[in-house]
N, C-alpha and C positions, 0 to 999 in steps of 0.2 A: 518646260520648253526653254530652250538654251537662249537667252538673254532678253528674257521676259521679267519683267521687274514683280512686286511684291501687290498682289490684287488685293480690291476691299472687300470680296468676297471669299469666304471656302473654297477651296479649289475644288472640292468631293463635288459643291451643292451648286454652284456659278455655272451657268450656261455655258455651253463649250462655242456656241456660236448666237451671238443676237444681230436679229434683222431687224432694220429701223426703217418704215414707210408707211405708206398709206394703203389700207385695204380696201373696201368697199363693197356693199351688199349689190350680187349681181343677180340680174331678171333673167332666165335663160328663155327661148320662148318653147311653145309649146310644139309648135310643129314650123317645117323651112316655109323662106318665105320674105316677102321686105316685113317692115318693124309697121307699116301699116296694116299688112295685113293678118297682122298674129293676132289672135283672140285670148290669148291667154299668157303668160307665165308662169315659171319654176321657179322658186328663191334660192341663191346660190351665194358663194363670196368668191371674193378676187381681190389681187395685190399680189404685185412681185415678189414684195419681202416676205409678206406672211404665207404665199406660196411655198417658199425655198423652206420656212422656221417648220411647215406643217410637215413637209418632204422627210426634210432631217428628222424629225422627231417622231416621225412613223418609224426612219431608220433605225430608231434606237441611241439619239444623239438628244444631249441635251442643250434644247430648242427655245429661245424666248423669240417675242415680237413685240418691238416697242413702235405703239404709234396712238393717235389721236383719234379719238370718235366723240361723238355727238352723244348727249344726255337723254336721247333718246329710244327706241325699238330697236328700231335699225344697226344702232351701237351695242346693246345686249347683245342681238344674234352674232354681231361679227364677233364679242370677245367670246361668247360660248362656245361658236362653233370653231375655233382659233384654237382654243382650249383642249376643245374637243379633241385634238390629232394631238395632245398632247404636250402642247406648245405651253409655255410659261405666260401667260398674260398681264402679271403682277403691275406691271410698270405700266401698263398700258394706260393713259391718261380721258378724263373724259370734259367733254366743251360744254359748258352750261348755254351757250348763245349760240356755236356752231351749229349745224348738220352732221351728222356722217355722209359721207360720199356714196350714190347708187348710180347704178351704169346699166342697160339693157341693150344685147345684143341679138340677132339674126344666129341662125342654125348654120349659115353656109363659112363658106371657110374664109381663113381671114384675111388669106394671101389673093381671095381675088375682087372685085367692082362690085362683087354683091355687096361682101359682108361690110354690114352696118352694126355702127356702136353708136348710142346716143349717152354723153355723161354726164351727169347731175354732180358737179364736183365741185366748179367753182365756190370759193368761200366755205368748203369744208370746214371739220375740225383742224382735219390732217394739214391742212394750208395752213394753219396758226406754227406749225412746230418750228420751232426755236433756237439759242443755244440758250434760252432763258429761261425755255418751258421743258427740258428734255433731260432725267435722270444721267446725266452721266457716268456717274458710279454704278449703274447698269451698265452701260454701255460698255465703259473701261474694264471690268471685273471679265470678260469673257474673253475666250485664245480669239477669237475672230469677230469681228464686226462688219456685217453683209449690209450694203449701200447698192442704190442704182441713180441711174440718171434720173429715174420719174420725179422722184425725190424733189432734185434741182429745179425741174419744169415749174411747179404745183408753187411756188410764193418765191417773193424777194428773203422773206422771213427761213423758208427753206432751204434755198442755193448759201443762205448765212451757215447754216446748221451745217452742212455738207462741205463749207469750206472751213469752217471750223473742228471739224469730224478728224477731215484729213490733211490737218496742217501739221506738220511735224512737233513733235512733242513724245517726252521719255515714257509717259505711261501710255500710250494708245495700244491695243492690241492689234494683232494682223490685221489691213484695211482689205475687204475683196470686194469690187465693183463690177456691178453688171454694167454698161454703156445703157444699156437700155434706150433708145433713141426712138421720140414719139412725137415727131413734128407737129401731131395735132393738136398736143399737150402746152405747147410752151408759147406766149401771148407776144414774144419777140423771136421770132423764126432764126433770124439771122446773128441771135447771142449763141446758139444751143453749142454749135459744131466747139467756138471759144473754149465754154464754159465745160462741155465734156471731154475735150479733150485735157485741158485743166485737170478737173478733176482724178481723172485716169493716171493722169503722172501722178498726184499725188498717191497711187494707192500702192498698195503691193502684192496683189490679184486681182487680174482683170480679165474681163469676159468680155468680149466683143466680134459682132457677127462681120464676116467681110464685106455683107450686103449695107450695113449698118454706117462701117468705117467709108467707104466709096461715099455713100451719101453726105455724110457731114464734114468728110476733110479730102475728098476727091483723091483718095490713094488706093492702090488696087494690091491682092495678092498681100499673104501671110509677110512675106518680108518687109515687104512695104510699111505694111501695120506696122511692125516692130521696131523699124525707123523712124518711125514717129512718137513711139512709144518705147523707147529705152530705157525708162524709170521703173518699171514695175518689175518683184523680182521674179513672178511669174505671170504671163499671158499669157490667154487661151482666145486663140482666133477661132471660132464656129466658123466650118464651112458649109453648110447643109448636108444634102445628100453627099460630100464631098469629106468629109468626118470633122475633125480638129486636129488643129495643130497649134503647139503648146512650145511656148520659148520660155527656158530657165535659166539663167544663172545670177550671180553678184550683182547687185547694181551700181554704177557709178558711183554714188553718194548715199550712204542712209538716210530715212527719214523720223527714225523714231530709233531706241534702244530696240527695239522687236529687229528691228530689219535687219542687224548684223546677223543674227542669229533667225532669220526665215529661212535662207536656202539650204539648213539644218533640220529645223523642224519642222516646213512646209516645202523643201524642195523650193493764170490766165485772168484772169477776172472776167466774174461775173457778165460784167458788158461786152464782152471779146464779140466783134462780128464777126457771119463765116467768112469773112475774106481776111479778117484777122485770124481765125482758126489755120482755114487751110495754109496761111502765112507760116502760122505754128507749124502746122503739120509738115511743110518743108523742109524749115529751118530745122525740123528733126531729123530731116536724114542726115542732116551734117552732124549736128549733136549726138543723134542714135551712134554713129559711125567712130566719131570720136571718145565717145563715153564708153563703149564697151569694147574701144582697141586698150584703154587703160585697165579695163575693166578682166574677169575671167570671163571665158568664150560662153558663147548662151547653148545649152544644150538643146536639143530641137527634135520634137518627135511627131508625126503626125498618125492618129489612129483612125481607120477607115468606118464610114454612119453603120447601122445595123440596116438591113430588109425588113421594113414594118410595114405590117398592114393597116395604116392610117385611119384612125375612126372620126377623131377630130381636131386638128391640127393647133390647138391653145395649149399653152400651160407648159411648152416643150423645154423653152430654154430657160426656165426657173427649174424646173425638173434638174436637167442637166447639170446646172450650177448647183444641187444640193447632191447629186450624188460627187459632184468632183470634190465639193467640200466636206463629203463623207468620209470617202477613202483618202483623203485628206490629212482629217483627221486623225486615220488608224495608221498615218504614214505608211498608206501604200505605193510602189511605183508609180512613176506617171503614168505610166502605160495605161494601169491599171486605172488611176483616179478620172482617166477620159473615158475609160471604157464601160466606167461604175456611171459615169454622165451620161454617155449611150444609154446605157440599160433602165437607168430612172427616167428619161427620157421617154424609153417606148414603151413603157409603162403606163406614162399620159397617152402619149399618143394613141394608145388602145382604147382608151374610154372617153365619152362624151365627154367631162367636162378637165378643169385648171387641174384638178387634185384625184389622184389614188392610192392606194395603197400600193407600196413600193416589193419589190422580190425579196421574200425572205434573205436574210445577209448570206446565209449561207449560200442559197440557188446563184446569187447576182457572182458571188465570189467564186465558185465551179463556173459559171460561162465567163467575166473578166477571165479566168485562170487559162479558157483555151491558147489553141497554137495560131497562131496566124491564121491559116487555112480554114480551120472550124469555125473563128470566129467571122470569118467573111460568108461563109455558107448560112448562119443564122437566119431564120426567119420567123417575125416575132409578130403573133396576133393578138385577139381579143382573147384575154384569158390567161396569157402565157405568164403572168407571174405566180398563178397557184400553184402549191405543193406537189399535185395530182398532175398536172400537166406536162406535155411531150412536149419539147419544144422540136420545131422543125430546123428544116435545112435547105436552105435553096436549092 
């Protein structure tokens, strides 16, 4: 990769992408319902990061997950079943004194007043991570290294790790950030919008939903985002049913040796309150505006959501983020790497829970390949990534 410095790994045997977070063993219940009334649960896991490492590594990428668990049960099953999709779990460190993190949810969906989450998190292992406790010669050794906001929520000791992740420095590999934005999550409400916004500029892939950005820095519409966010040398604004739209080019300033050479090979503090956030978020459209009149012009594309027959609306936009980071990988077009996101996307979206098996690379890469028109007539259900299967057409 064109101005990628010299790793302390193989480059054959080094992960091509490590995700760094917090997973947690999740209760699913047994039947809909409030969380008082379920008589039973299903044992499952969950985690942004380790979502995206399992995605990729079903794709046929080479996947690690670096994070924290508890010297306990709970910490076996999540590195087994982590493991299990294939994921490198080497690094994964374990807490003699912590917990692991467990969470138990309702069947109903998440977008509305039903669904309830209750989470057993506080004071996890994952809350210990560090820059003291965290192999970074892991971290460093891979083309990409996959961060989100949860991250920053979950400790003081955390939002350290995350700004020291993405602080500019010659060896770091590509940064890509989910926003990931979880008001529930974070013990001071009014740092979050700062502190993710922060973060974002430091990265040089970023995912964030437009529903997401309006909440924490009050700016509305794909342009918008990208005026506040002119650091990254690629953004992807999630619009919902509304598809994504993806800004590329130069950035203003490098941050790392990687970043000269990203749009070759990839195409705040802490205490910030939101009214210092959304100050930031402003003060970017002047900065946006200015930074990339010096700058080369941002290339802009937006690709339209697929028709899915919706089973259970979890696990979409880590989905997403592993297939864009797929075809990514394989330096495909952008077109293509949003519409590889679509398709990993409705993949979850088809089955009950966070994780599935993804479309054969071949099937995913015959429908990304349609024409415009084909690809808008798709209609994707339960089932649609088998071999054996017709896919439909609206």
């Amino acid at each position: 990769m064109p101005g990628t410095p010299a790793r302390t790994a193989d480059a054959d045997t080094a992960a091509e992408v490590v995700c760094l977070g917090e997973s947690m063993v999740t209760f699913l219940p047994s039947q809909p319902g409030r969380l008082a009334d379920v008589p039973s649960f299903g044992r499952g896991i969950g985690g942004a990061e380790s979502n995206v490492a399992c995605a990729l590594a079903a794709a046929g990428h080479r996947a690690a997950w670096v994070g924290r668990v508890g010297a306990d049960g709970f910490g076996d099953h999540l590195v087994e079943a982590i493991a299990g999709y294939g994921v490198d779990t080497s690094a994964v460190r374990r807490d003699p004194v912590r917990p692991t993190g467990i969470y138990f949810r309702t069947a109903t969906d998440r977008a509305t007043d039903v669904h309830e989450v209750a989470y057993y998190r506080a004071g996890s292992a994952a809350s210990a991570m560090s820059p003291d406790n965290v192999p970074y010669e892991v971290l460093f050794a891979a083309r990409v290294l996959h961060l989100s906001g949860i991250t920053a929520a979950l400790s003081a000791d955390c939002l350290a790790l995350l700004h020291d992740l993405t602080a500019p420095r010659p060896d770091r590999p590509l940064i890509s950030f989910d926003v990931n934005l979880r008001p529930g999550l974070w013990r001071d409400t009014d740092a979050a919008p700062g502190v993710l916004l922060d973060l974002a500029r430091r990265s040089d892939l970023v995912f964030v939903g437009e529903d997401e950005a309006e909440e924490a820095w009050g700016v509305k519409g794909a342009e918008a985002i990208r005026a506040v966010l002119p650091e990254p040398e690629v953004l992807v604004v999630k619009r919902g049913s509304d598809g994504a739209t993806v800004f590329s080019g130069r950035r203003p300033g490098p941050r790392s040796s990687n970043a000269a050479g990203a749009g070759q090979a990839f195409g705040g503090a802490g205490h910030a309150s939101a009214k210092a956030g959304r100050a930031s978020a402003e003060a970017g459209h002047v900065s946006g505006r200015a930074g990339r009149a010096s700058a080369e012009a941002d290339s802009v594309i937006t690709v339209p959501a697929l028709h899915v027959d919706v089973v259970a609306p979890v696990g979409a936009g880590d989905a997403f983020a592993a297939g864009f980071l797929s075809a990514t990988l394989r330096d495909l077009p952008v077109r293509d790497r949003v519409r590889h996101g679509h398709l990993m996307a409705a993949a979850v979206l088809t089955v009950p829970g966070d994780l599935t098996a993804p479309p054969a690379r071949a099937h995913a890469d015959a429908l990304a390949a349609l024409d415009d028109d084909a690809w808008g007539r798709l209609r994707l259900g339960p089932g649609w990534t088998g071999d054996d299967q017709e896919v439909r057409t609206a």
